[in-house]
C-alpha positions in Angstrom: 1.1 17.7 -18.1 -0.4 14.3 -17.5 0.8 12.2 -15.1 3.7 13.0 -12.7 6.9 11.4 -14.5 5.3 10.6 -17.7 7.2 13.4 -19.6 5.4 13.6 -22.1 7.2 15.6 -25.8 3.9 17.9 -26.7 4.0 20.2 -23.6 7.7 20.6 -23.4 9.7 23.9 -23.2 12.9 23.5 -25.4 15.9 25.6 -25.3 16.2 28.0 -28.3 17.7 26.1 -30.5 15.3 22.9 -30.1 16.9 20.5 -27.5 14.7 19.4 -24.9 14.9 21.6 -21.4 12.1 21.0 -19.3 8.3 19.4 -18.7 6.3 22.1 -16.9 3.7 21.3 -14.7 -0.1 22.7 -14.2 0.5 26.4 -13.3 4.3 26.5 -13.9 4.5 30.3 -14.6 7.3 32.1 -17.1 8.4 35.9 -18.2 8.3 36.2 -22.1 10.2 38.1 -23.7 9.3 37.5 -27.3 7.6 35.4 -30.3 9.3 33.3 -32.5 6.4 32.3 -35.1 4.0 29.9 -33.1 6.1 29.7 -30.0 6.9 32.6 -27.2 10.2 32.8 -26.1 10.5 32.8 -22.4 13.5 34.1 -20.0 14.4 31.4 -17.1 17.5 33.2 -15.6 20.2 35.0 -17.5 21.8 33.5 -20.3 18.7 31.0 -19.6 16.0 31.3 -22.6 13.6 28.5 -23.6 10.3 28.4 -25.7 6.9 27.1 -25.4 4.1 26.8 -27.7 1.9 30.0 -27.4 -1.2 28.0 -27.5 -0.7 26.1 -24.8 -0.2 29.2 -22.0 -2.5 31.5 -20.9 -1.0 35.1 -20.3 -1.3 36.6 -17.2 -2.0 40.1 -15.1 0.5 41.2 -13.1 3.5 39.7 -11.4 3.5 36.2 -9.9 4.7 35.2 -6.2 8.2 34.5 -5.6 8.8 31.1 -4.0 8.6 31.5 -0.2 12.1 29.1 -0.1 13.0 28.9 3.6 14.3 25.2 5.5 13.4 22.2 3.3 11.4 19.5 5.1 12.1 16.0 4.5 9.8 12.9 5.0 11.0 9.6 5.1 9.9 6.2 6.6 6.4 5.3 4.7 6.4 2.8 2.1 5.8 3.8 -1.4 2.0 4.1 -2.8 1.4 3.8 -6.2 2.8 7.3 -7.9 -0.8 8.7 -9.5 -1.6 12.4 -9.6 -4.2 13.8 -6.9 -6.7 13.6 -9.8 -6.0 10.1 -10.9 -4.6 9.6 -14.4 -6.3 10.4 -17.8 -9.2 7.8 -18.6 -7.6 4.9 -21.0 -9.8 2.2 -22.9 -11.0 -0.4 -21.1 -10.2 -3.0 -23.6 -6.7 -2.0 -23.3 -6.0 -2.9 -20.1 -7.9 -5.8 -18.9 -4.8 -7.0 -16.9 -3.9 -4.0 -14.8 -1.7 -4.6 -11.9 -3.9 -3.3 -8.5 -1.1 -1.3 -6.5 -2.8 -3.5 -3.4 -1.1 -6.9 -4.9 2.4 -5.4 -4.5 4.8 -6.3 -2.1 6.1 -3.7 0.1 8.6 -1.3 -0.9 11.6 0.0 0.6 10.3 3.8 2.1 10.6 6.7 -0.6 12.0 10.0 0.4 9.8 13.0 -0.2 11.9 16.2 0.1 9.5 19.6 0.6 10.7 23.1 -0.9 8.8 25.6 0.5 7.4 27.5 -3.0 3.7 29.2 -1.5 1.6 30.0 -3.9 4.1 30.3 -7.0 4.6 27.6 -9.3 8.1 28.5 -10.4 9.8 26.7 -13.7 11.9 24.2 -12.5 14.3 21.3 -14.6 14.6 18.1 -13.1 17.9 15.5 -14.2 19.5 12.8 -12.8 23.3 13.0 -13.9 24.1 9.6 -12.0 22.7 6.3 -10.7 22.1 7.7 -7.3 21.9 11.9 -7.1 19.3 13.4 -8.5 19.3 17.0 -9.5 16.3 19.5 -9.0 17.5 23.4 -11.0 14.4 25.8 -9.9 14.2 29.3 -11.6 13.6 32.8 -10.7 14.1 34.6 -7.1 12.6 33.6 -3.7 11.5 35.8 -1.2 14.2 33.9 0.8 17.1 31.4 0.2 16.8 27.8 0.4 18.3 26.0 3.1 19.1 22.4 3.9 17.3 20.5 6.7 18.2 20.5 10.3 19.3 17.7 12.0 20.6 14.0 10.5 19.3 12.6 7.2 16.9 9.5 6.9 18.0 6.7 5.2 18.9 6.5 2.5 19.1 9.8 1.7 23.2 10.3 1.9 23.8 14.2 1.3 21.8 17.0 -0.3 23.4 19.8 -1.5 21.4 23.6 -1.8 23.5 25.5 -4.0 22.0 29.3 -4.6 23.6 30.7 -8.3 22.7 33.4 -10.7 22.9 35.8 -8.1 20.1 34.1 -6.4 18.2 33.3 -9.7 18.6 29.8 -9.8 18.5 27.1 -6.7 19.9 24.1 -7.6 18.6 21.1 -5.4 20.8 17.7 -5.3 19.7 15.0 -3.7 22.6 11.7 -2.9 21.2 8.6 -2.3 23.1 5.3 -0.3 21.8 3.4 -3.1 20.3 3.6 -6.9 17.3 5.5 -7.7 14.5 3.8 -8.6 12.1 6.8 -9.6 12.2 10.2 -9.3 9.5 12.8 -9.4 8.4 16.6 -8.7 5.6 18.1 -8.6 3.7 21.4 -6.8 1.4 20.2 -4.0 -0.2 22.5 -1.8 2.4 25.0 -0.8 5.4 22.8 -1.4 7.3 21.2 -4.6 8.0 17.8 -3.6 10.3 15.9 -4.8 9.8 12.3 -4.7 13.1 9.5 -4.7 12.4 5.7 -4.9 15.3 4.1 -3.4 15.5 0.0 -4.5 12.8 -2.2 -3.6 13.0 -4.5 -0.5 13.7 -8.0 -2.3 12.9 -11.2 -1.0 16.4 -13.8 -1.6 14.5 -16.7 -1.6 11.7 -16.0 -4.0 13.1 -12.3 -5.5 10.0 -11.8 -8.3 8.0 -12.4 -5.5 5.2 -9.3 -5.3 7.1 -7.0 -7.8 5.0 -5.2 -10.4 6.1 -4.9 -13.9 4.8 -3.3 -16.9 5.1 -4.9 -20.0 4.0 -2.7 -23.3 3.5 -4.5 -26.5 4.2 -1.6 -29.0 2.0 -0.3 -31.5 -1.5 -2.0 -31.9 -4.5 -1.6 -33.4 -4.5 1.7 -36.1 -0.3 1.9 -35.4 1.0 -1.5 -37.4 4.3 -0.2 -36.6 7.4 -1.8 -39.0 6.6 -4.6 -41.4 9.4 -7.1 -42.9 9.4 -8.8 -46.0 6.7 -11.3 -44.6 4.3 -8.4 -44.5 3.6 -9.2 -41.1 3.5 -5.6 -39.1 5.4 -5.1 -36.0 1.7 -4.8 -34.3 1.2 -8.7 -34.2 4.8 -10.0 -33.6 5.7 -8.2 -30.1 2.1 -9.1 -29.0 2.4 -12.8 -28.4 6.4 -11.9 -26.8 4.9 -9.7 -24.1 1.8 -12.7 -23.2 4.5 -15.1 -23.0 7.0 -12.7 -21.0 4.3 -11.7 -18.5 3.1 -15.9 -18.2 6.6 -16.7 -17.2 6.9 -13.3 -14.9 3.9 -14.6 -13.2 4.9 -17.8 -12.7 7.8 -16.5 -10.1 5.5 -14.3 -8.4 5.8 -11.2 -10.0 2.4 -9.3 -11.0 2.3 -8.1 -14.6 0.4 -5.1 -16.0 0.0 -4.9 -19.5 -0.7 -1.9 -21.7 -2.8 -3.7 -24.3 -3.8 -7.6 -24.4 -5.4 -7.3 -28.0 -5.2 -5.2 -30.9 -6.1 -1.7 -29.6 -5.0 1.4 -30.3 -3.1 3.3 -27.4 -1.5 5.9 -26.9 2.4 6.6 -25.9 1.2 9.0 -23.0 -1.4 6.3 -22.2 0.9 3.4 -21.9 3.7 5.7 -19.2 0.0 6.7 -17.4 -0.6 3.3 -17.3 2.6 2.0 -15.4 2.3 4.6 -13.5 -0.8 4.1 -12.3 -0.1 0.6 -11.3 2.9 1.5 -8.9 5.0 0.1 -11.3 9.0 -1.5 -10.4 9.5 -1.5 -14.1 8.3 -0.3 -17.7 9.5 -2.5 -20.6 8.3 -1.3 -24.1 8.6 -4.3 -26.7 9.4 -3.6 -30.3 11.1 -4.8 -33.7 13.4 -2.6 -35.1 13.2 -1.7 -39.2 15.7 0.2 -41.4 13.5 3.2 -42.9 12.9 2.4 -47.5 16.6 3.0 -49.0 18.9 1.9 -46.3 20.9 -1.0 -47.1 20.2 -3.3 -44.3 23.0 -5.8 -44.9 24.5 -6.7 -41.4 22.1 -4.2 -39.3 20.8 -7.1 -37.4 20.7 -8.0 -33.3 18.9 -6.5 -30.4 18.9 -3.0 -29.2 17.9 -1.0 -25.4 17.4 2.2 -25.2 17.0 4.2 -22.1 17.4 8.0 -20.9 17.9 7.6 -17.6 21.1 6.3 -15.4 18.3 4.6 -13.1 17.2 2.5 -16.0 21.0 1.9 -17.3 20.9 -1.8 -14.8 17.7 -2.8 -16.3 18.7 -2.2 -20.0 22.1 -4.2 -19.7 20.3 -7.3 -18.1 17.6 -7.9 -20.8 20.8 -7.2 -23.3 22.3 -9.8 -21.5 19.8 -12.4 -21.9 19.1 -11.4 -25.0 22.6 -11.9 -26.5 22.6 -15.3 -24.0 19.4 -16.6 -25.2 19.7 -15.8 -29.4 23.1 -15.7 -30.0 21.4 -16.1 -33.4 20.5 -12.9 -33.4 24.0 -11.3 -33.5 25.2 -8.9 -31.3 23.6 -5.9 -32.2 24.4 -2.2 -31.3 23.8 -2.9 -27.3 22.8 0.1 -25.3 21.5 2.9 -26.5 21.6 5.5 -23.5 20.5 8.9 -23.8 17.3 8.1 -25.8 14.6 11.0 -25.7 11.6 8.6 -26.7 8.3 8.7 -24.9 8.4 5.3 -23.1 12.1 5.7 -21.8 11.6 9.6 -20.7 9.2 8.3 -17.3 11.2 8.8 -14.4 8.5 7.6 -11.7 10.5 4.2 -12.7 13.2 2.7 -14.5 11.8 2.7 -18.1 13.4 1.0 -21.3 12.0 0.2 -24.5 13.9 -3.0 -26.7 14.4 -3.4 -29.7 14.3 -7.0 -30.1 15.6 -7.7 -33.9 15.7 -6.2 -37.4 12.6 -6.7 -39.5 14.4 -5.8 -42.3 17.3 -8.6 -41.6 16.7 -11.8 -43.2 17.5 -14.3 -40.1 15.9 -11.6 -37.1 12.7 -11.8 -39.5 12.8 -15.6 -39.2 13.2 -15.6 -35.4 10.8 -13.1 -34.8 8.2 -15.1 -36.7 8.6 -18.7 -35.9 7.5 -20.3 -32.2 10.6 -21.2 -31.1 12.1 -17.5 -31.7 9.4 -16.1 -30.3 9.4 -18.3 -27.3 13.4 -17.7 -26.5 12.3 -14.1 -26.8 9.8 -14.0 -24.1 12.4 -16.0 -21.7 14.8 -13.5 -22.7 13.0 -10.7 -21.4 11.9 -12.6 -17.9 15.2 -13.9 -17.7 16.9 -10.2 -17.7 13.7 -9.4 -14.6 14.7 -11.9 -12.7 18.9 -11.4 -13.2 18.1 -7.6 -12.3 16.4 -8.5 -9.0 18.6 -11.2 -8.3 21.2 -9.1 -8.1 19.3 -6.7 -6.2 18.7 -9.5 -3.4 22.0 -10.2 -3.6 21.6 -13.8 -4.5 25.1 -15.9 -4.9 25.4 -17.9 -8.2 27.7 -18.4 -10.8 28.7 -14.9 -12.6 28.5 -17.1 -15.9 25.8 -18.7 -15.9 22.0 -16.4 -16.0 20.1 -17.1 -12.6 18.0 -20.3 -13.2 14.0 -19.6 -11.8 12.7 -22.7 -10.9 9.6 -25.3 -11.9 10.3 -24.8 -15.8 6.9 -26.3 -17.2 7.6 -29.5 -19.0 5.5 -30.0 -22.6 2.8 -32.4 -22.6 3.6 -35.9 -23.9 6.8 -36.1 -21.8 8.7 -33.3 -24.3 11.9 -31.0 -23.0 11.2 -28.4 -20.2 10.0 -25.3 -21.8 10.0 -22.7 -18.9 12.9 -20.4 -18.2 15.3 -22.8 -17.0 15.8 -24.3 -20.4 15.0 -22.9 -24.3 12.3 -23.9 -25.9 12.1 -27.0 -28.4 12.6 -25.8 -32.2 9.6 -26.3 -34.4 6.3 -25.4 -34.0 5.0 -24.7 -30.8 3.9 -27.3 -28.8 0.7 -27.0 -26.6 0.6 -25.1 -23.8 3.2 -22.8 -24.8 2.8 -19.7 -27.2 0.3 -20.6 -29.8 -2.9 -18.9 -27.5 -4.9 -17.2 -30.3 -8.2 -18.7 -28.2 -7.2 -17.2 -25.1 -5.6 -14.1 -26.1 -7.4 -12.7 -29.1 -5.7 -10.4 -31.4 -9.2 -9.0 -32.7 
């Protein structure tokens, strides 16, 4: 498995009837019990069966280690380094990420809680959920040599409660973590003799300048060999969310913020690349950027408007406030179908942070098509998506301003020649674009 919350679909166990059930990890060790064609079918716990592509386990002599289980150990108090696995992440193209965040521009984050299960040397299956915005649930299979136990002594901050529940007669520990706040990234992975579990509480915010420091990913979909959708205009899908993210990252930098982005040209990446890729630059955020297309035979009349999907409860805050801005910014647009929670899509599935990908507008809708291609579209697009940033963190600072009305960044850039301010304060002029704005073909070459 690459990565440590990537979560990548081609190495996952399913249950037996094809839902997704969990990600293993380097080592994770099961009992099989059977083939069904090119998959084995492994037994979790009773009542508990999943399977796993045959090709990608090794079979084994013998019986594994149990998990030695015993006290859990929790750390708390250090400020969070960039989430990368011990062996760094998996090599990605050069040309694709020119514009990589360094973790050591970051400001500093509010200290992550690292809870240790004592496992030895097994590396026991284990599922890993969040079922709210602030517990987290860790379900770890097969016996222990002896029972789990919760820490000694008071919790740090601002870890609330964690409950050790043993079931299955012992065959399953279930491991739920409470935190005084949302989740901002969650995590677990063997290391050494332990299986820690990693929990991001909020970042630390500054009021007065709340972009300030913050790293955010921003991954124009698709790219070079992947056109993605295409409307009537021909244009594909590739070359319309491209210019959206430059802009969107100009504007996020403007307030502070540093921006990592997956591609800057027109590069082929891929999905497992683009989660290693915020994760590797301690990412706040992942925002995946896309156009949205009805598949040949589907009548598209009035399928039209933005759309955000996420999987995660931790990412539920982040998808609502670039929905918001959205819908403020293009009313245009029309509503669209809102939130889509629940997703199981490759660059909404990371856990090491809030991930979402958007949907901006239809390709395949007359007046999205016409948005998405022309300047001043593109431009209110771009603000959208830095406006719902900075409303999220906002309201993490806990900044007072007018429920109504999106928070207002300041120093919009004004257009040469005296024109109307064009920065995220105020929407951008209709027409073409006007210098300085998003027509940067020299500076940011497609090709």
């Amino acid at each position: 498995m690459p990565g440590l919350g990537v979560n990548a679909a081609g190495t996952r166990l399913t249950t037996l009837d094809g839902q997704p059930l969990l990600y293993p990890r380097e080592d994770m060790t099961f009992r099989a019990v059977g083939r069904v064609g090119p998959d084995l079918r492994v037994r979790l716990a009773p009542g508990v069966g999943a399977l796993v592509t045959a090709a990608q386990v090794v079979p084994l002599d013998g019986t594994p280690p149990a998990p030695t289980g015993g006290a859990i150990a929790v750390d708390a108090g250090s400020a969070a380094e960039p989430l990368v696995p011990a062996q760094g992440p998996a090599a990605l193209p050069a040309t694709a990420l020119p514009n990589s965040a360094p973790p050591k521009t970051a400001a500093p984050s509010a200290p992550e809680v690292v809870l240790r299960l004592p496992i030895g040397a097994a590396r026991p299956p284990f599922t890993l959920e969040q079922p709210s915005a602030r517990r987290v649930t860790l379900a770890m299979y097969g016996q222990t040599a002896a029972p789990f136990t919760p820490p000694a002594g008071p919790l740090p901050w601002p870890l609330e409660r964690l409950e050790v529940q043993s079931l299955a007669g012992g065959l399953i520990t279930q491991v739920s973590a409470v935190l005084a706040a949302p989740l901002w990234g969650f995590t677990a992975n063997p290391e050494g003799e332990d299986l820690r579990l990693t929990l991001r509480p909020p970042p630390t915010v500054d009021p007065a300048r709340p972009l300030a420091g913050r790293v955010i990913t921003l991954d124009p979909g698709h790219g070079g060999s992947q056109n993605g959708g295409a409307g009537s205009l021909r244009v594909p899908e590739k070359g319309l969310v491209l210019p959206i993210a430059l802009r969107a990252a100009e504007l996020l930098r403007a307030q502070g913020a540093t921006v990592n982005l997956t591609r800057t040209g027109d590069v082929t990446l891929g999905l497992v690349e683009r989660g290693l890729s915020a994760e590797a630059a301690g990412s706040d955020l992942l925002i995946s950027i896309h156009a949205n297309a009805l598949p040949d035979g589907r009548d598209p009349r009035g399928i039209r408007g933005p759309e955000v999907y996420f999987t995660h409860p931790q990412a539920q805050p982040l998808a609502a406030a670039l929905l918001s801005a959205l819908r403020a910014r293009l009313p245009d647009l029309g509503p669209g179908a809102g939130l889509k929670p629940g997703a199981d899509l490759a660059l909404t599935r990371p856990t090491t942070q809030p991930s979402v990908l958007v949907e901006l507008a239809y390709l395949t809708d007359p007046g999205n098509l016409r948005l998405l291609h022309s300047p001043d579209g593109q431009e209110r697009m771009a603000q959208a998506i830095a406006q719902g940033v900075a409303d999220l963190y906002a309201a993490q600072a806990g900044a007072r301003r007018d429920p109504a009305r999106p928070a207002r960044l300041p120093g919009p850039a004004r257009a040469r020649g005296g024109g109307p301010p064009t920065g995220l304060g105020a929407p951008a002029p209709p027409g073409p674009a006007l210098p300085g704005e998003l027509r940067r073909t020299a500076r940011y070459p497609e090709r």
